[in-house]
Residue, then its C-alpha position, 0 to 999 in steps of 0.5 A: x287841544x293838541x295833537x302829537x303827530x304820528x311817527x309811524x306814519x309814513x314821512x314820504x309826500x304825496x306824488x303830485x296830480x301829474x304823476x298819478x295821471x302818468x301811472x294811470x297812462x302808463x297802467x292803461x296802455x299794455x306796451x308801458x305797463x310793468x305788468x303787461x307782457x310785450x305783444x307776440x310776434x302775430x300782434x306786430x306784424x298785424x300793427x305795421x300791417x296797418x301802418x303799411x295800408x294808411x301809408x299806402x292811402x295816404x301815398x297812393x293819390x300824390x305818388x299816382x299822379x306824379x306818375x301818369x302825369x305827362x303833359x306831352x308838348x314834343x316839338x319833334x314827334x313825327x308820324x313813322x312808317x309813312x308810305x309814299x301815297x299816304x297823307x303824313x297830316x292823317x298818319x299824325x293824328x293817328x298817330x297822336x291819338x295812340x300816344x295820348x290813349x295807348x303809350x299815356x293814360x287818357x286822363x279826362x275819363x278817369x274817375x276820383x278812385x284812380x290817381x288819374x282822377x285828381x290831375x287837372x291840367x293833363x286832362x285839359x291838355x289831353x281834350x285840346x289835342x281831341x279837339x283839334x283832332x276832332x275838328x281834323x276829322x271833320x275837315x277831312x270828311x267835307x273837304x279834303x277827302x272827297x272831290x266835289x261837294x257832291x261826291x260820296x263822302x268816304x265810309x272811313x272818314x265818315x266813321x273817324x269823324x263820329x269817333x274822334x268827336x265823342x265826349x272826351x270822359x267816359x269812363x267803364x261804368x256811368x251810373x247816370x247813363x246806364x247801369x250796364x258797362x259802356x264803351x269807354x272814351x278811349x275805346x272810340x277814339x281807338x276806333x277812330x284811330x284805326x279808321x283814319x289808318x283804314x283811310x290812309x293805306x286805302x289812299x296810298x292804293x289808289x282807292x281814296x281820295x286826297x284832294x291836294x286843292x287850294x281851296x280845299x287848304x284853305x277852307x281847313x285853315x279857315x276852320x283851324x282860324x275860327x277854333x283859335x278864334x273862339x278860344x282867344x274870346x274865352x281867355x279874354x272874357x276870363x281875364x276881364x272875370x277874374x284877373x287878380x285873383x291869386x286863387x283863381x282855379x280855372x286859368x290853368x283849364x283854360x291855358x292847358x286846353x288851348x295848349x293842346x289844341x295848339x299842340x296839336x294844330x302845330x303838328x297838322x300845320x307841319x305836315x299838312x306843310x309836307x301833303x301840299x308842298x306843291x300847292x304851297x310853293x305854287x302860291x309862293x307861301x312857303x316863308x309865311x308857311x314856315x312862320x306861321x307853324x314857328x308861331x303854333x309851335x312857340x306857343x303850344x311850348x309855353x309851359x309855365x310851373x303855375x298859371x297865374x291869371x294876374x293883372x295885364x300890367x300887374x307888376x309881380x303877378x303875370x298873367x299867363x293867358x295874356x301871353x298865350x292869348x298873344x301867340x294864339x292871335x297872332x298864330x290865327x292872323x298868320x291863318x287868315x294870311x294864308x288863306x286870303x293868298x290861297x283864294x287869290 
């Protein structure tokens, strides 16, 4: 049987499996459809309204960052409006503290929901200078700011020392400590910044003590030696760990920490120059001085674009806390140097 076709159907071919899916999106979605009015005024600007707030997430942490951050190494920075009388050494360290907490952002106390949160090697830098402030502090109640062992220790310093040796990362709110507000890290080194100021126009009145002695220099030295010291066995024991590893996330803590307790022993070590002038000259120790604080500066400048933990004789790969780790000996060496000619 046969069939005749039929010529009133019509000759047009089926559209293909393609274009049926393209008709159907194009039918779906209200801004391609024929048939579908354009979306009012109100309707467009709510869309770039939320264009606008993902934008914002998506930049809020990079661009946030890149504006806190400020990994301050100013070889130059210097105390200003001391008076005649005053420690220059302990206008520093005021000093120092209201640029990291005040001018800066402290970093190490900012939680995930800032910018701040995510930066790593500021936070570090940050607790290096605290702790070489802290240890300061404390060199500055036993020894320096009092006559004799026996004398009473100065309320200001006492207080400066609690203050400037406090956790570096409290925050406003710690619900693993307590679920009321508490006061911030920032806030106490405030306070210890205000006590050490305390400390000092009391010292150029008369009514303090600075004890400009020999032994007094060298015992602080000594400290600042033992610090480095123990700084130089944690680079040692991380590089024998992890030397090689291309994806090693802690070298650079190590390397920023150090920098800023170097920094800021740098510093110190230039005015403490300046408060026992008379003590330096007297032991004839100002060219060993004067390279010993040239040793802290270069080092406290070392400021690589990545921190690579490589292999000590790699070829390609440096490893940046062997060359720190140098500098930093050499810098506690120059110390017990200078401390050996102290006691003689």
């Amino acid at each position: 049987m046969t069939f005749e076709p039929d010529h009133g159907a019509s000759s047009a071919a089926a559209p293909s499996w393609w274009r049926r899916t393209w008709e159907r999106v194009r039918s779906a979605r209200p801004g391609l459809s024929k048939t579908t009015a354009p979306p009012s005024g109100k309707r467009r600007l709510w869309r770039w309204g939320a264009w606008a707030i993902l934008a914002a997430v998506v930049l809020y942490y990079p661009v946030g960052a890149l504006i806190v951050e400020n990994i301050d190494d100013d070889a130059q920075f210097a105390p200003r409006n001391v008076t005649p009388g005053e420690s220059r050494a302990v206008a520093t360290a005021a000093d120092l503290v209201t640029r990291e907490v005040d001018v800066h952002t402290w970093t190490p106390m900012m939680p995930f929901l800032t910018p701040a949160g995510i930066l790593d090697n500021m936070p570090n830098f940050q607790r290096g200078i605290m702790a070489a402030l802290g240890r300061f502090s404390t060199e500055l109640m036993d020894q320096v700011g009092r006559t004799r062992g026996s004398s009473q220790t100065d309320r200001d310093l006492e207080q400066a020392r609690g203050f400037l040796n406090e956790q570096p990362n409290i925050w406003l709110w710690q619900p693993s400590v307590s679920l009321l507000p508490s006061t911030t890290s920032a806030q106490k080194y405030r306070a210890g910044r205000d006590r050490l100021i305390a400390y000092n126009k009391r010292l150029a009145s008369g009514q303090a003590v600075f004890e400009r002695r020999a032994d007094n220099l060298q015992a602080l030295l000594d400290r600042i030696a033992n610090d480095h010291g123990s700084d130089s066995a944690v680079i040692d024991q991380h590089i024998i760990e992890q030397a090689g590893d291309l994806f090693d996330m802690r070298a650079d803590d190590i390397f920023y920490f150090n920098k800023g307790r170097l920094y800021a022993n740098y510093l110190l070590m230039r005015e403490l120059g300046a408060d026992f002038e008379s003590v330096i000259r007297e032991k004839g120790l100002t060219n060993a001085w004067n390279g010993t604080v040239e040793t802290f500066r270069i080092a406290a400048q070392l400021h690589p674009w990545i921190v690579w933990n490589g292999y000590p004789d790699g070829f390609l790969i440096p490893n940046h806390l062997a060359a720190q780790g140098f500098y930093l000996l050499r810098a506690r060496t120059q110390l017990r140097e200078l401390s050996a000619i102290l006691l003689k």
